[in-house]
C-alpha distance (Angstrom), angle and dihedral (degrees) to the residues before:
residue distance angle dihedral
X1 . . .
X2 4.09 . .
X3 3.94 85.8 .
X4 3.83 86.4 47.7
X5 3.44 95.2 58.1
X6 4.31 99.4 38.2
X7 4.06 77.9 56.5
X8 3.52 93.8 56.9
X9 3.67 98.5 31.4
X10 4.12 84.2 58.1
X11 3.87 94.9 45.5
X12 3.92 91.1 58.7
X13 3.39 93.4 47.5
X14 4.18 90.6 50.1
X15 3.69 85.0 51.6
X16 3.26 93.4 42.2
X17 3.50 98.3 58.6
X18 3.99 93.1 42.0
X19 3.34 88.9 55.8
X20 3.90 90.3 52.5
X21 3.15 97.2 51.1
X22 3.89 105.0 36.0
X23 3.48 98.0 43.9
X24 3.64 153.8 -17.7
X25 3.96 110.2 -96.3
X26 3.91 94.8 170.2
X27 4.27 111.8 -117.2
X28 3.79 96.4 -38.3
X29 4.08 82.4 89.9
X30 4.01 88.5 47.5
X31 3.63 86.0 54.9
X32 3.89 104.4 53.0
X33 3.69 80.2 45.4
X34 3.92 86.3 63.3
X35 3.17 94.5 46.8
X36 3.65 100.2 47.3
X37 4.33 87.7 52.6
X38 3.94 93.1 48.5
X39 3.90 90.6 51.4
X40 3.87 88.9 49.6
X41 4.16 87.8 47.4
X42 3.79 92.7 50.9
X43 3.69 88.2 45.3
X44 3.58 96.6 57.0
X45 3.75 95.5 37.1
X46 4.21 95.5 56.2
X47 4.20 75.6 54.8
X48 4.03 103.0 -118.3
């Protein structure tokens, strides 16, 4: 399930950073951004 969540974690922040720099989608790009950082955080934290 870690590698589940590193996967998904690293897909936001692709499409978050397309996004950025492609076009302006308002805060809905701000917010998978977010997401992507806290699923890194509890990654790290649980130690794998």
């Amino acid at each position: 399930m870690s590698n589940l969540l590193y996967l998904i974690a690293l897909i936001l922040v692709i499409f978050w950073a397309i996004g950025f720099f492609a076009y302006s989608a308002g805060g809905i790009i701000h917010i998978l951004l977010v997401i992507a950082i806290v699923s890194i955080l509890f990654r790290v934290i649980r130690g794998r």
